[in-house]
ChimeraX commands (.cxc) that place a marker at each C-alpha (Angstrom):
marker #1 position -18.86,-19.13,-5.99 radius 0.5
marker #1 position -17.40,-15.85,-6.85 radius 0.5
marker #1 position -13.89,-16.76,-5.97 radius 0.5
marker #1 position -13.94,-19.69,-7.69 radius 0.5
marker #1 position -15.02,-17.80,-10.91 radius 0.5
marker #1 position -12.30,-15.68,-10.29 radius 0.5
marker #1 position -10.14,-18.39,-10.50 radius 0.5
marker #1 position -11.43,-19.90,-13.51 radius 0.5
marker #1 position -11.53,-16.96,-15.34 radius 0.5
marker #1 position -7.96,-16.01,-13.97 radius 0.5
marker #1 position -6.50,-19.19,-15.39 radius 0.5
marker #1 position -8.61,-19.12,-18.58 radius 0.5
marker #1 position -7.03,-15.81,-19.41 radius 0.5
marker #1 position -3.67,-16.82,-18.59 radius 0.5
marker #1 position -4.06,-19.97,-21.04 radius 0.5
marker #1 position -5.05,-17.66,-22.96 radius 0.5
marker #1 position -2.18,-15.19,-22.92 radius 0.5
marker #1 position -0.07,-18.42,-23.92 radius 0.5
marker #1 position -1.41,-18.99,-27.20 radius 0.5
marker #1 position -0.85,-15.55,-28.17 radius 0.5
marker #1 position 2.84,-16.45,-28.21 radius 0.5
marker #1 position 2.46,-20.20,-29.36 radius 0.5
marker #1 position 0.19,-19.36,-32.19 radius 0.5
marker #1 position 0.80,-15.91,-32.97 radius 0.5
marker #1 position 0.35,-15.93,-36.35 radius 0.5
marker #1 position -2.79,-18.36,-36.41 radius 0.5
marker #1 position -4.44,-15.56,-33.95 radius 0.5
marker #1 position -2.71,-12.46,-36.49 radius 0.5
marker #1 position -4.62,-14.12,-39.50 radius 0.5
marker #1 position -8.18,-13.33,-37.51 radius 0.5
marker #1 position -6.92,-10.06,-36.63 radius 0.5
marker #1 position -8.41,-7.43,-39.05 radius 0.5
marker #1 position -6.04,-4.31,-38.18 radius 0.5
marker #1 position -2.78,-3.38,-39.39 radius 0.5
marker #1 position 0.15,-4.70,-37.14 radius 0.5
marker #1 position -2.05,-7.67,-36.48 radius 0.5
marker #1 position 0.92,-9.50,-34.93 radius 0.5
marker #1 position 1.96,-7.23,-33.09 radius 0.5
marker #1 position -1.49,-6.55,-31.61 radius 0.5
marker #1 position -1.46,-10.46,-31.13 radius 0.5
marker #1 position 1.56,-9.84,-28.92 radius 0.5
marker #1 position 0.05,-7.06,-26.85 radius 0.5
marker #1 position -3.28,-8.34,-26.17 radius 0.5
marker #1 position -1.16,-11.52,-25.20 radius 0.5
marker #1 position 0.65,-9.62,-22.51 radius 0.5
marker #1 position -2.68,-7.81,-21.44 radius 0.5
marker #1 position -3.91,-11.94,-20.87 radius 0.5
marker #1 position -0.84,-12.32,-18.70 radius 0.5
marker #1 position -1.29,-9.01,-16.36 radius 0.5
marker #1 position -5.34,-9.46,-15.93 radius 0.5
marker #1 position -5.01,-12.28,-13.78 radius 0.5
marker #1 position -3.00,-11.15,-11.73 radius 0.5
marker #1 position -5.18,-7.95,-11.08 radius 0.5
marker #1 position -7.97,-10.39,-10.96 radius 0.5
marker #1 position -6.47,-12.55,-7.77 radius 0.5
marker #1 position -5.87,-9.55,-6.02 radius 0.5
marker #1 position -9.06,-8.51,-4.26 radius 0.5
marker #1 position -8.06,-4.62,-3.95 radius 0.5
marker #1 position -7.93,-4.20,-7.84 radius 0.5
marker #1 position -10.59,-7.19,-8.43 radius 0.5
marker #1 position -13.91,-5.18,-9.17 radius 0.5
marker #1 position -12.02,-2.87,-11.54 radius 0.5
marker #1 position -9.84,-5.14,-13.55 radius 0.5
marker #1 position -13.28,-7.11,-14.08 radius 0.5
marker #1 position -14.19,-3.90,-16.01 radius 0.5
marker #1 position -11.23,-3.16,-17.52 radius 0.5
marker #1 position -11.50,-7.09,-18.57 radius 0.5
marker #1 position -14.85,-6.62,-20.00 radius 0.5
marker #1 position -13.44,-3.80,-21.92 radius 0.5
marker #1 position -11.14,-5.70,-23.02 radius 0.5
marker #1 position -13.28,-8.19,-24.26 radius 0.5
marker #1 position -15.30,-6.34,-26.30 radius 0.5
marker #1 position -12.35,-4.69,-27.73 radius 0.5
marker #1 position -10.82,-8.48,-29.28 radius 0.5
marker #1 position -14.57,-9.58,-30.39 radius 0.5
marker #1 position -13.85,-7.59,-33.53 radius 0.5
marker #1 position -11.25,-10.63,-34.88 radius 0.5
marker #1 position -13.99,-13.31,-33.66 radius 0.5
marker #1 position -16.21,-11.07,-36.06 radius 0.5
marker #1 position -13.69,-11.15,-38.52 radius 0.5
marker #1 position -13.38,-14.61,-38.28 radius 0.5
marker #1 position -17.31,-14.93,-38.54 radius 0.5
marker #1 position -17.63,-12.98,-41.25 radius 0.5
marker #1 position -15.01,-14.15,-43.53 radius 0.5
marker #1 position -15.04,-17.81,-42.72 radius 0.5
marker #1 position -12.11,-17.67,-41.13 radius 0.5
marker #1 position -9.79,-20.77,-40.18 radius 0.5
marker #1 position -8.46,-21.67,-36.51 radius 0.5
marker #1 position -4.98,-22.38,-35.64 radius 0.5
marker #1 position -5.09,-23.82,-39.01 radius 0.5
marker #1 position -8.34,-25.95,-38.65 radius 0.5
marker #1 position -11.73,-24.93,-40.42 radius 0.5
marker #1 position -14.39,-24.25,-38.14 radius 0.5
marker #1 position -18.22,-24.86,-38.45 radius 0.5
marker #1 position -19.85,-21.70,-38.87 radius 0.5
marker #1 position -22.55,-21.94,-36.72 radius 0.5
marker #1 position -19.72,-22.49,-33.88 radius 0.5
marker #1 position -17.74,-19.41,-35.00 radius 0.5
marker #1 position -21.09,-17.30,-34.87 radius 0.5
marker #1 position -21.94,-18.51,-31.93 radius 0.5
marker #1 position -18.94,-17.28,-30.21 radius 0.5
marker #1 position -19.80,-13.72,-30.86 radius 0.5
marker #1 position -23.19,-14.19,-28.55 radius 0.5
marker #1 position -20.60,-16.33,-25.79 radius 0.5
marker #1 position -18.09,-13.24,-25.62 radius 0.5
marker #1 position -20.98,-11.10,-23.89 radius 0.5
marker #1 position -21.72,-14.07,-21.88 radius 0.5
marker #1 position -18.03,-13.97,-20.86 radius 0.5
marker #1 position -18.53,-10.74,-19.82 radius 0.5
marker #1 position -21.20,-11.15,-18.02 radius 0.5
marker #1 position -19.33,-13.82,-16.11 radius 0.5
marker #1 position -16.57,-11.20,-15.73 radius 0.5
marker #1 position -18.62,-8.78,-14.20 radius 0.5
marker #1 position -20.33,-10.98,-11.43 radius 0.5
marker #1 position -17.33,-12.64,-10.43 radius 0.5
marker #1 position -15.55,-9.67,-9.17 radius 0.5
marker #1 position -18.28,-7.87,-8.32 radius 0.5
marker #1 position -17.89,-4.88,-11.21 radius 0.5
marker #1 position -21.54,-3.64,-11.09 radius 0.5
marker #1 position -21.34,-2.33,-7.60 radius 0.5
marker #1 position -18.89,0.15,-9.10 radius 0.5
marker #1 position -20.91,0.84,-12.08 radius 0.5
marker #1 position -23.72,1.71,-10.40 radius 0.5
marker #1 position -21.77,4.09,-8.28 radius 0.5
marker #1 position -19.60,5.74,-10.60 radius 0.5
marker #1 position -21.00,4.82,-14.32 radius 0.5
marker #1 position -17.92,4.43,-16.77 radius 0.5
marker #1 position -15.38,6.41,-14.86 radius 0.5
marker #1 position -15.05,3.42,-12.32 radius 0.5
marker #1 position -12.84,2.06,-14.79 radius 0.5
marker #1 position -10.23,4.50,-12.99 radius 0.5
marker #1 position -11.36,3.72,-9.28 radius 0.5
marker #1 position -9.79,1.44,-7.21 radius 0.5
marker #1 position -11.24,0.30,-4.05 radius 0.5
marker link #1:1,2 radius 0.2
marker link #1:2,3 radius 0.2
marker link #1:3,4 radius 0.2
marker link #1:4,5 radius 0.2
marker link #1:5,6 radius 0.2
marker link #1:6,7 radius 0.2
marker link #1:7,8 radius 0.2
marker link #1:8,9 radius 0.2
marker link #1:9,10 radius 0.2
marker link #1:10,11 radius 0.2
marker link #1:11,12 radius 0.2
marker link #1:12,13 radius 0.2
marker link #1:13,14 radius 0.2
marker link #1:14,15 radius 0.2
marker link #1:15,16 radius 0.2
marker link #1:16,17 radius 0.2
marker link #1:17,18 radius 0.2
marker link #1:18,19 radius 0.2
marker link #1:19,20 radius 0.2
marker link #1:20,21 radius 0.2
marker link #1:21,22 radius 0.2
marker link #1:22,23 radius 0.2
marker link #1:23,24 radius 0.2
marker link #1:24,25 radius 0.2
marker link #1:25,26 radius 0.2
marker link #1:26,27 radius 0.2
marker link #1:27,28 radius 0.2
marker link #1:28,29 radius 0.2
marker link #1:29,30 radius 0.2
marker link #1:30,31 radius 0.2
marker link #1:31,32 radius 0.2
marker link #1:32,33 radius 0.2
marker link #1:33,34 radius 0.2
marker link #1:34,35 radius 0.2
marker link #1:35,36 radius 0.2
marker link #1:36,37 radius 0.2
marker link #1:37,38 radius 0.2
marker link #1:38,39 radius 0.2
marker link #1:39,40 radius 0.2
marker link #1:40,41 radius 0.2
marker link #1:41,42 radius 0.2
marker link #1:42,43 radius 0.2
marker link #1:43,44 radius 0.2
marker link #1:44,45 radius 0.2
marker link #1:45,46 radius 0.2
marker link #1:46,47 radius 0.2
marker link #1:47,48 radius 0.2
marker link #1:48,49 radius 0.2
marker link #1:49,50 radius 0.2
marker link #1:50,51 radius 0.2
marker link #1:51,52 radius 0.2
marker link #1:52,53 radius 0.2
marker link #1:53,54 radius 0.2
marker link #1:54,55 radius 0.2
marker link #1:55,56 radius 0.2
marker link #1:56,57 radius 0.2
marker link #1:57,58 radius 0.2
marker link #1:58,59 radius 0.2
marker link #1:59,60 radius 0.2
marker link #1:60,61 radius 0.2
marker link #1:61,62 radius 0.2
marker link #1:62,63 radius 0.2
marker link #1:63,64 radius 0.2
marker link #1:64,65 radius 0.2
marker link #1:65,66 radius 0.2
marker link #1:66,67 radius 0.2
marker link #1:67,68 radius 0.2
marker link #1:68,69 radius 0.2
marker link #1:69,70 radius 0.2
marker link #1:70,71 radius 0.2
marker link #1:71,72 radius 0.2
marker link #1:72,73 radius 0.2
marker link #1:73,74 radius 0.2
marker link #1:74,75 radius 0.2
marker link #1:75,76 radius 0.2
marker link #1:76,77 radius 0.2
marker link #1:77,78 radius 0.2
marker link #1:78,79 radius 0.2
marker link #1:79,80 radius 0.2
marker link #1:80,81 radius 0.2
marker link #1:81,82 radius 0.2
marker link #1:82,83 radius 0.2
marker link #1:83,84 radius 0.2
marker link #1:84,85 radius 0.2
marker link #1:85,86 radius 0.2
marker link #1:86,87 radius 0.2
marker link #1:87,88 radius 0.2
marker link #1:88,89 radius 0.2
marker link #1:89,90 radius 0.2
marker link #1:90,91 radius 0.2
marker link #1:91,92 radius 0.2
marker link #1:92,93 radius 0.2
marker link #1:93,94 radius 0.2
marker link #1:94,95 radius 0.2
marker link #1:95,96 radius 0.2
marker link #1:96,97 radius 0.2
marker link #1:97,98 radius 0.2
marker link #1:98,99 radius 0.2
marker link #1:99,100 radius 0.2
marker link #1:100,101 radius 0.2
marker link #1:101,102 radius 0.2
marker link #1:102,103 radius 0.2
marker link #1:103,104 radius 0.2
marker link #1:104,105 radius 0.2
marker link #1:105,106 radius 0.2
marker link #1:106,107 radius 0.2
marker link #1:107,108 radius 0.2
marker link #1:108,109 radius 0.2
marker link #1:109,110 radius 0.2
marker link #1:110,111 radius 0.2
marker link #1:111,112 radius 0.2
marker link #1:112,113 radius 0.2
marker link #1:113,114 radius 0.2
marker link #1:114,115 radius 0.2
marker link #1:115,116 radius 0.2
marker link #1:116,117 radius 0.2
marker link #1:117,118 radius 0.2
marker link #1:118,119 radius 0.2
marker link #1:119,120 radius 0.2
marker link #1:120,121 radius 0.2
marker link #1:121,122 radius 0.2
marker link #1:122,123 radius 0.2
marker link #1:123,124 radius 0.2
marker link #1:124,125 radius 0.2
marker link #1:125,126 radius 0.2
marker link #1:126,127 radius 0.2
marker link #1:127,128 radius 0.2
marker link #1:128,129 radius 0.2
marker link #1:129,130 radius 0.2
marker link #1:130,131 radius 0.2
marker link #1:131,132 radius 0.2
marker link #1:132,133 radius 0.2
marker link #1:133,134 radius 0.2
view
C-alpha cells in the first residue's frame, strides 16, 4: 500500500509541478509574498525534483519530510486564497471548498508521512532527520 501511495503522491506532485508553468500567473494571484511569480516558478521546480526523491527508496523517508515541509510552507497562498475569497485559475470557488482545503493539506501530509515511512526517522532523530539520509 505504501508504494502505491508513493506513486500517487509522486505523480500528483509532478501534475502538480506542471501547472506551476501552465498557470503561473493564476497560482501568483494566490501567492501573498513579493516575487509571487517567481516563487510560483520555484515551488514548481521543487514539484518536479520531489518525485523523483520520492521513487527512490534511499532518499524516500526524508524527502517525505522535506515534502511535508514543503507543504506547510505553500498552505499560506491556500490561506490567502481562503481568506480573501480568492479565484482559481480564473474560476470562483465555493468557500466552504476553499476552507476546506486548508484542513486536507495536513491530511496530505499525513499521507506524505506514512507513505514513505517519515516517522521512523522522526522518532529517531526529531527535526534534524530532515538532513539524514538512510
Amino acid at each position: 500500500m505504501r508504494n502505491i501511495s508513493v506513486l500517487i503522491i509522486s505523480i500528483g506532485f509532478f501534475y502538480a509541478g506542471t501547472m506551476h508553468f501552465n498557470d503561473a500567473q493564476d497560482l501568483a494571484a494566490i501567492t501573498p509574498l513579493p516575487f509571487a511569480l517567481e516563487i510560483v516558478w520555484l515551488t514548481g521546480v521543487m514539484e518536479f525534483i520531489f518525485p523523483i526523491f520520492l521513487l527512490w527508496p534511499k532518499y524516500r523517508a526524508v524527502t517525505g519530510l522535506w515534502l511535508s515541509a514543503f507543504c506547510l510552507a505553500v498552505l499560506t497562498a491556500n490561506i490567502n486564497m481562503a481568506v480573501n475569497n480568492l479565484p482559481m485559475f480564473g474560476q470562483p470557488v465555493a468557500p466552504w471548498i476553499a476552507w476546506l482545503r486548508l484542513p486536507m493539506q495536513f491530511v496530505l501530509i499525513a499521507w506524505i508521512i506514512y507513505a514513505c515511512d517519515s516517522m521512523q526517522l522522526l522518532k529517531r532523530y526529531g527535526w534534524r532527520a530532515l538532513f539524514h539520509c538512510q
